[in-house]
C-alpha positions as CSV (number, residue, x, y, z in Angstrom):
1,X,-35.4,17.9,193.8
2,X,-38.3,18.4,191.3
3,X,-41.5,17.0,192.8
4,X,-42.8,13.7,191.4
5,X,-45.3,13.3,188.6
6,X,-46.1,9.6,190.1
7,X,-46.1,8.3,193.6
8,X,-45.6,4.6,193.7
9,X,-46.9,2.9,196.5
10,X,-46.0,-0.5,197.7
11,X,-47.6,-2.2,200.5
12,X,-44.7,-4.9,201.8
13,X,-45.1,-7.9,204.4
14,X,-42.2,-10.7,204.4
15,X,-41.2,-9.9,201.0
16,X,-36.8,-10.3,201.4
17,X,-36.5,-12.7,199.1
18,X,-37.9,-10.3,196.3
19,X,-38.4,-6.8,197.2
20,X,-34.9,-5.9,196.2
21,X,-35.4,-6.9,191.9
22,X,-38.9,-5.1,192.7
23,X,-37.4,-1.9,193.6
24,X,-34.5,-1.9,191.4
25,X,-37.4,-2.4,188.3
26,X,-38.5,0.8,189.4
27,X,-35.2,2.4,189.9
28,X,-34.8,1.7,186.1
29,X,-37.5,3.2,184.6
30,X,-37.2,5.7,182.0
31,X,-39.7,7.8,183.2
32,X,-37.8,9.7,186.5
33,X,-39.7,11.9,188.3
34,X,-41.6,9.4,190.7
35,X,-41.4,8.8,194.4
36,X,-41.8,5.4,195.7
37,X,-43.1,4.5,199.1
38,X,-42.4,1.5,200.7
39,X,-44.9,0.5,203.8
40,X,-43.5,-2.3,205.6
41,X,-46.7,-4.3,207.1
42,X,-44.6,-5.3,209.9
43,X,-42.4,-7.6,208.3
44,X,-40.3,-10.3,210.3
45,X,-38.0,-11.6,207.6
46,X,-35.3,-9.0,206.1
47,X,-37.5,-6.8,203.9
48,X,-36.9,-3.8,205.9
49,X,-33.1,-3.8,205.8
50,X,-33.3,-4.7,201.9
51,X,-35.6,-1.5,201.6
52,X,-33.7,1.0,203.9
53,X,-30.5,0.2,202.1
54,X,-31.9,1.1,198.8
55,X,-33.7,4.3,200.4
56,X,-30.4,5.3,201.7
57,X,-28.8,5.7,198.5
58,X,-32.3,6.9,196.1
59,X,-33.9,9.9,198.1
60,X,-36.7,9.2,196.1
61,X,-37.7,5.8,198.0
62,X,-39.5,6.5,201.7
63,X,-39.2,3.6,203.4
64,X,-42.1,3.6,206.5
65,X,-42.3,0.6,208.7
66,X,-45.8,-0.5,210.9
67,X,-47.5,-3.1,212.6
68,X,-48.9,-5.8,210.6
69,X,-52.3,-4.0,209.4
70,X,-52.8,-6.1,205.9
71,X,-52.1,-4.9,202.5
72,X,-55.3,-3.2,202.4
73,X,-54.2,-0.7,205.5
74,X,-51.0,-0.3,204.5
75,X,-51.3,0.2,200.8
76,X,-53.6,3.1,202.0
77,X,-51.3,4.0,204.7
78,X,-49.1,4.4,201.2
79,X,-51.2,6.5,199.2
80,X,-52.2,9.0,202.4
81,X,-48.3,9.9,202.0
82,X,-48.0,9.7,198.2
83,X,-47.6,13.8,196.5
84,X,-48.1,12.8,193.2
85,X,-51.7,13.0,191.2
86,X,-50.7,10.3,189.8
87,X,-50.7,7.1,192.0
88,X,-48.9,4.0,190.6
89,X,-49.7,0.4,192.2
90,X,-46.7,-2.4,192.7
91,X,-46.5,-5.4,194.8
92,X,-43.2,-6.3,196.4
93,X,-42.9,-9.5,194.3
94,X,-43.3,-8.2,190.7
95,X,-41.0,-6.3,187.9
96,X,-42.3,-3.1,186.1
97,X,-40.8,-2.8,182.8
98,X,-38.5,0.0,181.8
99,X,-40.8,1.4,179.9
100,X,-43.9,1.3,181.7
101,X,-44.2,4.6,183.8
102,X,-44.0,6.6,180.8
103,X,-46.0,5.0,178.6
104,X,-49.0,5.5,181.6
105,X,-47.8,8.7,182.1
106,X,-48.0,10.0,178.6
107,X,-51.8,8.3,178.3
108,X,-53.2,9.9,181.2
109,X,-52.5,13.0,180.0
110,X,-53.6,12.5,176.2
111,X,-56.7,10.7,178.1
112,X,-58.0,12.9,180.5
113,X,-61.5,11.0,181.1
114,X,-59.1,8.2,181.8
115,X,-59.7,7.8,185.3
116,X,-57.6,4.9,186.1
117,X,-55.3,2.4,183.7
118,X,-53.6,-1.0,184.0
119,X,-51.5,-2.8,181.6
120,X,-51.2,-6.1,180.5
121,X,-49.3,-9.1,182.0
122,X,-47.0,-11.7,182.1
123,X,-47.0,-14.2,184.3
124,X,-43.5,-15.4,185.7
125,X,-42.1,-17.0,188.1
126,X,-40.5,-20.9,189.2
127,X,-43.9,-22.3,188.9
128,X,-46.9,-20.5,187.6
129,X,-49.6,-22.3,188.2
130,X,-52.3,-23.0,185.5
131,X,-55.2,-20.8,187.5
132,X,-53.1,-17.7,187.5
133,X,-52.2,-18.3,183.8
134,X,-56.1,-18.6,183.0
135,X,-57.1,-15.6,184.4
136,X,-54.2,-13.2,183.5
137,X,-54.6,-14.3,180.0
138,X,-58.5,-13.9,180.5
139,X,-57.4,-10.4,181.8
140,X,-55.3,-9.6,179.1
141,X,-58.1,-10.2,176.9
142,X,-59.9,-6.9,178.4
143,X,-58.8,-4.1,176.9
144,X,-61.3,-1.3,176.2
145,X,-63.3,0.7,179.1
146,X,-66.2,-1.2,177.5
147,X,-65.3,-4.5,178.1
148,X,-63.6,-3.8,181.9
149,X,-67.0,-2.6,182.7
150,X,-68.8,-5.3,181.1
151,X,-67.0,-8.2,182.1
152,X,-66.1,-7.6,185.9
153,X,-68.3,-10.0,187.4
154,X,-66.6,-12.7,186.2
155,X,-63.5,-11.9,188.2
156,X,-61.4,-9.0,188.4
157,X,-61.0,-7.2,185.9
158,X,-57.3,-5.7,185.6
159,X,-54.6,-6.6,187.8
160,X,-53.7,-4.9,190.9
161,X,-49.8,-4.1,190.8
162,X,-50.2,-3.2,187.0
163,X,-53.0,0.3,188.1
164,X,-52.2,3.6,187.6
165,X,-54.9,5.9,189.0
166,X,-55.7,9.2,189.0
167,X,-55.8,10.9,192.6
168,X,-59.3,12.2,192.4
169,X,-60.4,8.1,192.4
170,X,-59.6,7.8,196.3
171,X,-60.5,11.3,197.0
172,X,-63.8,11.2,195.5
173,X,-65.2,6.9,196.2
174,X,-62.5,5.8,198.6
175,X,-59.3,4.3,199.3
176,X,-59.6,0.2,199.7
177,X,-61.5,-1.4,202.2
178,X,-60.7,-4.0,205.1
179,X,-63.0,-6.8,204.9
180,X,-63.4,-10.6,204.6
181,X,-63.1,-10.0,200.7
182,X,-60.2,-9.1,198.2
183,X,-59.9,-6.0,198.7
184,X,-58.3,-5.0,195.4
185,X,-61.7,-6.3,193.5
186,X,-63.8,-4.9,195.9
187,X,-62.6,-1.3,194.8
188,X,-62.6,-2.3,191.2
189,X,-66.2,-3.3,191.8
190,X,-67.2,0.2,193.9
191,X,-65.1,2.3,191.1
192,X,-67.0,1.0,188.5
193,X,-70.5,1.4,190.1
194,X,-69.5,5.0,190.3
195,X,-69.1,5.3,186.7
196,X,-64.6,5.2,187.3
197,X,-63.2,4.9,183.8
198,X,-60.9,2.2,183.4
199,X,-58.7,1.2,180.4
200,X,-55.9,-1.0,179.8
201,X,-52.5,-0.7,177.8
202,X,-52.8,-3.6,175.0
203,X,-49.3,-4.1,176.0
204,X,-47.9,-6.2,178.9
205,X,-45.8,-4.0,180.9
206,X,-45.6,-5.8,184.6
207,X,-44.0,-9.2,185.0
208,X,-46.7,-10.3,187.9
209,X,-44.8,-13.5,189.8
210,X,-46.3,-16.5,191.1
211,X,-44.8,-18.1,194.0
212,X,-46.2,-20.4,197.5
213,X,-46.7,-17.3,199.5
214,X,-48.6,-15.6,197.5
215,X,-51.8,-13.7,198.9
216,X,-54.2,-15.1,196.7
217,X,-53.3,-18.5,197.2
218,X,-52.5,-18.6,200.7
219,X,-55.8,-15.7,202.3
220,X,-59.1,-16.8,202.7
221,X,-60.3,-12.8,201.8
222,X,-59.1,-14.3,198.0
223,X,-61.3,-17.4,198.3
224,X,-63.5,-18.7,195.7
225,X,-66.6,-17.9,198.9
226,X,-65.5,-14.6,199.3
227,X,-65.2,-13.5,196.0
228,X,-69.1,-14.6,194.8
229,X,-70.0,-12.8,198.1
230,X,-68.4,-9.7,197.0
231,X,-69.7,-10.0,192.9
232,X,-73.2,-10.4,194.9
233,X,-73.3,-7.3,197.1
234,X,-72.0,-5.2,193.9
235,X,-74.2,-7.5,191.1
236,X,-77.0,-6.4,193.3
237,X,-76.5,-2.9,193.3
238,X,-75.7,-3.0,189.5
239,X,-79.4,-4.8,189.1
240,X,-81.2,-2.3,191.4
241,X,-79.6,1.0,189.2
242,X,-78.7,-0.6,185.9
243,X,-81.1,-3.7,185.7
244,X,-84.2,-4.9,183.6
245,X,-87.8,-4.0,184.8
246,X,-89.5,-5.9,186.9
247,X,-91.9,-6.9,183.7
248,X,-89.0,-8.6,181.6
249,X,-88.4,-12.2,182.1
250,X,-85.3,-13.2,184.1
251,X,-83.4,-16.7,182.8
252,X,-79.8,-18.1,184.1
253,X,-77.8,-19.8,181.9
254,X,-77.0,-23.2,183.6
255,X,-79.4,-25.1,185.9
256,X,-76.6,-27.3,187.7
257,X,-76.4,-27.4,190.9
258,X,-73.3,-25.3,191.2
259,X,-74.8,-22.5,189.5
260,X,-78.0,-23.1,191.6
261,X,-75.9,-22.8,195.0
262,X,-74.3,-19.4,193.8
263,X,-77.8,-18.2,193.3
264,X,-78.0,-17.3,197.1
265,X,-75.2,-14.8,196.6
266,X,-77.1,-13.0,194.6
267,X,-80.2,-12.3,196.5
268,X,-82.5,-14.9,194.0
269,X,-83.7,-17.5,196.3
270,X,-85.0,-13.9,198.5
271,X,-87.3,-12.9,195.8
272,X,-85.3,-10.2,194.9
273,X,-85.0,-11.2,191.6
274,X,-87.4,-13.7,189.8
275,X,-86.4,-16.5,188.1
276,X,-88.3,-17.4,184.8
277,X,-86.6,-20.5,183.5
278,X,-83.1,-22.2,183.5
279,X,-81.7,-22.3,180.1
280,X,-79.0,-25.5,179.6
281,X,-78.0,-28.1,176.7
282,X,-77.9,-31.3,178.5
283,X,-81.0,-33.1,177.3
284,X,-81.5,-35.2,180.6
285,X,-81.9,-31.4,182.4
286,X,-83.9,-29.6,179.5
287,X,-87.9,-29.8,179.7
288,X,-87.2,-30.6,183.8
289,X,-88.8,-28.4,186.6
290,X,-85.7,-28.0,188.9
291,X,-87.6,-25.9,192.3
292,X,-90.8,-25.1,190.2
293,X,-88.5,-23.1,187.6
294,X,-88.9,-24.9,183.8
295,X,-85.2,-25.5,182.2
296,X,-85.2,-24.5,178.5
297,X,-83.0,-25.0,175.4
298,X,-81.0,-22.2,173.7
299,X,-83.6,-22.6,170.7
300,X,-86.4,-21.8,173.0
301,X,-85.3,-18.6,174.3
302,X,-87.8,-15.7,172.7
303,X,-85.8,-13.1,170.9
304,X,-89.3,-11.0,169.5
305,X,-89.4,-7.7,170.7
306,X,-91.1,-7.2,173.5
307,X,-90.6,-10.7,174.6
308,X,-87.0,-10.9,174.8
309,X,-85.8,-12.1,178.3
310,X,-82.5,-10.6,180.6
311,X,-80.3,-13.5,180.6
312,X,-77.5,-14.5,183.1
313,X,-74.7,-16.8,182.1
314,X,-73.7,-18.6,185.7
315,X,-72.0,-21.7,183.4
316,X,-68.7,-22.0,185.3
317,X,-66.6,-23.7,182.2
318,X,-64.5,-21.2,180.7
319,X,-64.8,-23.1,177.6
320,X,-68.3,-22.7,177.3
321,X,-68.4,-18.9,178.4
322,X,-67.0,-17.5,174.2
323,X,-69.8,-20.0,173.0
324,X,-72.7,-18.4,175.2
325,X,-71.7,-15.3,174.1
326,X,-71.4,-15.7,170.3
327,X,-75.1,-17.9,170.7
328,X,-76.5,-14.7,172.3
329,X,-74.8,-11.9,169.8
330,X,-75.9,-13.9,167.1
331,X,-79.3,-13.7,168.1
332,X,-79.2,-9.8,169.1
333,X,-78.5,-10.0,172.5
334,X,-76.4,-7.2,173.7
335,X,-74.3,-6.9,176.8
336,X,-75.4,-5.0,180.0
337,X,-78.7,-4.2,177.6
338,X,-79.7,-7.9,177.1
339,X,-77.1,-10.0,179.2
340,X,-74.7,-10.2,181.7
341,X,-71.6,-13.1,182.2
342,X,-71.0,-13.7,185.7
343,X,-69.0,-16.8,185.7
């Protein structure tokens, strides 16, 4: 047997009901020289026996069982066995298309500063709820290494079982971490801080399911808490390296007391960062001292050179995020240089 071009690793945990379709997805891809690895994280349900039965028949599925460890651990567990350069990403629950190996295969070679690359989704599933719509459709929307990087403190930005990354990632900033914190963002977040190069096929290529058990619905490491902690620690860092000088004024867009709360995530009520002025549109809020900080219009923002401020949107509508943006681009305000979204 040839060796594999890709190594797909699949972290599994009380995934019967589904793993089967998942496997089989891959078993029909067009692209054939892969290996797929199966770490069951100690399952109690039939998802071994599924798994073994289809590894009994396709030499190319490994099939290793453990104790429960999480999907971090055993995801990792995964890629410490994987051949490949290439390592490919797949939950238990979700469908690769036919064609989707390939069409990551043949990019990362045509793209060798390409350091790691997702494709688009689709949600499915008996119920997909309206969140995970939202944000896979926000996710689709990202599409260029330039607006990955820009964008991923709002949430993350590509979607975990859709990645294929290039070997030297882990090898050179780490596998994923265990923590009180997603850990699939928390790597997307350490990546990019490294200066990882993601892009994204503009083409949906993983059916991503929804379903009651899922891990993000059902984990408190994939709580609205834990991830704001996590965009903190790595906003932070991004500020300290990548940030404005200490003599440019600092404004957040949104002086509610929402936004206000999140603030502590961020280090800005520890005088890491000093706040100049709010900046909102409600009238009853606008020409108020909220904690000794003056809330401002839009209109009153300063946009002459040497004056211009760093602004952060905090605004947590997604409706009003697009209209932020367009108010600031109009004006000459350029992400990461002028302004960051984290909400």
């Amino acid at each position: 047997m040839q060796p594999p071009e890709m190594s797909v690793v699949m972290p599994a945990y009380n995934a019967g009901r589904y793993i089967r379709e998942a496997i089989q997805s891959i078993q029909a891809q067009s692209f054939r020289r892969w290996e797929l690895i199966v770490v069951d994280d100690g399952s109690t349900d039939d998802t071994g026996t599924v798994a073994k039965l289809l590894a009994d028949v396709d030499k190319r599925i490994r099939y290793v069982r453990t104790d429960h460890l999480g999907v971090a651990k055993a995801a990792n567990k995964a890629m410490r066995l994987a051949k490949a350069d290439l390592i490919v990403r797949m939950d238990a629950d979700d469908i690769s298309l036919p064609h989707r190996f390939v069409t990551q295969y043949d990019w990362m070679r045509k793209h060798p500063e390409t350091d790691l690359l997702a494709t688009k989704v689709r949600c499915f599933g008996e119920e997909v709820g309206e969140g995970l719509q939202v944000y896979a459709e926000w996710s689709n929307s990202l599409t260029t290494a330039k607006s990955i990087a820009a964008m991923r403190f709002i949430d993350a930005p590509v979607v975990q079982p859709s990645v294929c990354l290039r070997r030297s990632v882990i090898e050179n900033h780490g596998a994923y971490r265990d923590g009180d914190f997603p850990e699939d963002y928390e790597a997307w977040l350490r990546w990019l801080d490294a200066g990882v190069c993601f892009e994204k096929i503009n083409e949906p290529l993983l059916l991503w399911r929804d379903h009651g058990h899922k891990l993000t619905r059902t984990h408190s490491n994939y709580s609205e808490e834990a991830i704001w902690r996590i965009k903190g620690k790595y906003f932070d860092q991004w500020m300290q390296h990548h940030g404005p000088s200490d003599a440019r004024p600092l404004m957040i867009w949104g002086s509610g007391r929402k936004t206000r709360s999140r603030l502590d995530y961020f280090g800005f009520h520890e005088d890491k960062h000093r706040i100049s002025s709010y900046i909102d549109i409600d009238p009853r809020k606008t020409g108020q001292i909220i904690e000794g900080t003056p809330v401002i219009r839009p209109d009153e923002i300063p946009i002459e050179s040497g004056k211009k401020p760093f602004i952060l949107s905090m605004v947590g509508s997604r409706d009003a995020r697009p209209l932020i943006q367009s108010y600031l681009h109009k004006r000459g305000f350029k992400v990461e240089q002028d302004y960051m979204i984290l909400a």
